[in-house]
N, C-alpha and C positions, 0 to 999 in steps of 0.2 A: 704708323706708330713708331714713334721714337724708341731707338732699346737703351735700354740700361740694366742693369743686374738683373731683374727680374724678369725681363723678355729676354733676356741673353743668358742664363746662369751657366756661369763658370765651375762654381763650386758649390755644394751642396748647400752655403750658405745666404746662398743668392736665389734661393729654388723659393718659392712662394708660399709651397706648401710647408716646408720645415721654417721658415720665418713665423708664419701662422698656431706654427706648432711650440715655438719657442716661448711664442707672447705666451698661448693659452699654459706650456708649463710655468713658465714663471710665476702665471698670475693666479693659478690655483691654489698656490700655498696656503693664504689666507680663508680660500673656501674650505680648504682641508681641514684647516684649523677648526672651524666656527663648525663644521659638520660632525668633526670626530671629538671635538675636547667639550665641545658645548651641549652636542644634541646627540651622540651615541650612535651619529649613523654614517657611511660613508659616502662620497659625492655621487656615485652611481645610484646607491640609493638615493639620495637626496633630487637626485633625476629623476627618481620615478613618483617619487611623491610628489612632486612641481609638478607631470605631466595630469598627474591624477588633482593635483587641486586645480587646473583649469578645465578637467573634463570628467569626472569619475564614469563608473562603469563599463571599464576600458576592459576587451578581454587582452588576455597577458601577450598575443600575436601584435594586438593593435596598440598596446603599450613599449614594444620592440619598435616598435617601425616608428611611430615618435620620437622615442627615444633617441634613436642612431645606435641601438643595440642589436647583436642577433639573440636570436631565443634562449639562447645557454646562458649567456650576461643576464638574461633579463629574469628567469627563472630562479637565479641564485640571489640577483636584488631582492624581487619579490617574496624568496623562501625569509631572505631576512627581515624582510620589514615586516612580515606574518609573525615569527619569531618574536620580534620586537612590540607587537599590538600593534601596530601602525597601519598595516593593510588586512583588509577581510577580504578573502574569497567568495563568492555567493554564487548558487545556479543562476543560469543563464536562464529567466521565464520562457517556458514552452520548450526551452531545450535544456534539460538538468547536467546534457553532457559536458556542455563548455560553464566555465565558471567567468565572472567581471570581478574588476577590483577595485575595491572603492577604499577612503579615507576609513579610516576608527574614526573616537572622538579625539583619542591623542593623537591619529596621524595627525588630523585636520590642526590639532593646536601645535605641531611643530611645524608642518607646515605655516599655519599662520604667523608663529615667533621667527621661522628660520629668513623666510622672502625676504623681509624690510634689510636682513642683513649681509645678506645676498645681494640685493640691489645698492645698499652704502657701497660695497666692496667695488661692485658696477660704475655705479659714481664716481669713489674715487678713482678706478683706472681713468676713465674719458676724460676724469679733471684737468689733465695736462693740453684737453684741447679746446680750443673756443667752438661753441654752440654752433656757428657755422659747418666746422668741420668736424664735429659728431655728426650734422647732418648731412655731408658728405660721404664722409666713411658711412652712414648707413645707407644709402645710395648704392655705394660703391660694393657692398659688402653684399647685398642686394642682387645685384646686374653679377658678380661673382656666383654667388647660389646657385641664381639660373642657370649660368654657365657652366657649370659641374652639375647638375642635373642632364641639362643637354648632351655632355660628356659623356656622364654617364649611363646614358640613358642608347648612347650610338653603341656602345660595346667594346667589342677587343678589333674590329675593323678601325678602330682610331690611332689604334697604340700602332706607331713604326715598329718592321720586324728588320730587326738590325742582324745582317749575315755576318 
């Protein structure tokens, strides 16, 4: 493998993970906008309602672990979007101890109004690339995943312990 910045980083600017972190702050502005000025919710929550319009019935453990939230993040979305009408708690049939979370009929319609502008905003970032290379960078971004999976999935026997 050839190095360059990113298989060599010098300085924290050249590190992979904070490049990656750069893009997503910069490029949130606009989701921030359109969640909190438009639709009264914030992007965490806005997270949790995306997760819940491609699958409802989620209990709030199995809504965390989609999400890329821990329980305490996910708990205080959830308090809000209950708060807000947007999410109903319901027994779990057979077991009344655990509850699922499903859409209201407002979540479902902010969800359904929020997505399309969600994805424009989508759109616009990858604009600057030709269709080839959207389909590379998702490829790319892909075969990454896995590999942070597998990273993470080996543990702290990966991390060098530096004397």
């Amino acid at each position: 493998m050839a190095t360059n910045r990113l298989t060599e980083p010098k300085t924290l600017d050249d590190m992979l993970l904070y490049v990656l972190w750069q893009l997503q702050a910069a490029a949130r502005g606009p989701v921030v906008r359109v969640c909190e000025a438009e639709f009264g919710i914030t992007r965490r929550e806005w997270r949790m309602l995306a997760q819940l319009g491609q699958g409802e019935g989620l209990a709030s453990s199995a809504l965390a672990e989609r999400a890329g939230l821990d329980r305490a993040q996910t708990s205080r979305a959830v308090g809000g979007l209950v708060g807000k009408r947007l999410l109903a708690r319901t027994p779990r049939p057979g077991d009344r101890r655990e509850v699922l979370l499903h859409l209201t009929d407002e979540g479902r319609a902010v969800y359904n109004a929020l997505l399309p502008r969600i994805a424009a905003i989508n759109r616009d970032l990858l604009s600057v690339l030709a269709p080839a290379e959207v389909e590379v960078l998702d490829g790319l971004l892909r075969r990454l995943s896995a590999q942070a999976m597998r990273v993470g999935a080996v543990g702290d026997d990966v991390v060098p312990k530096f004397e």
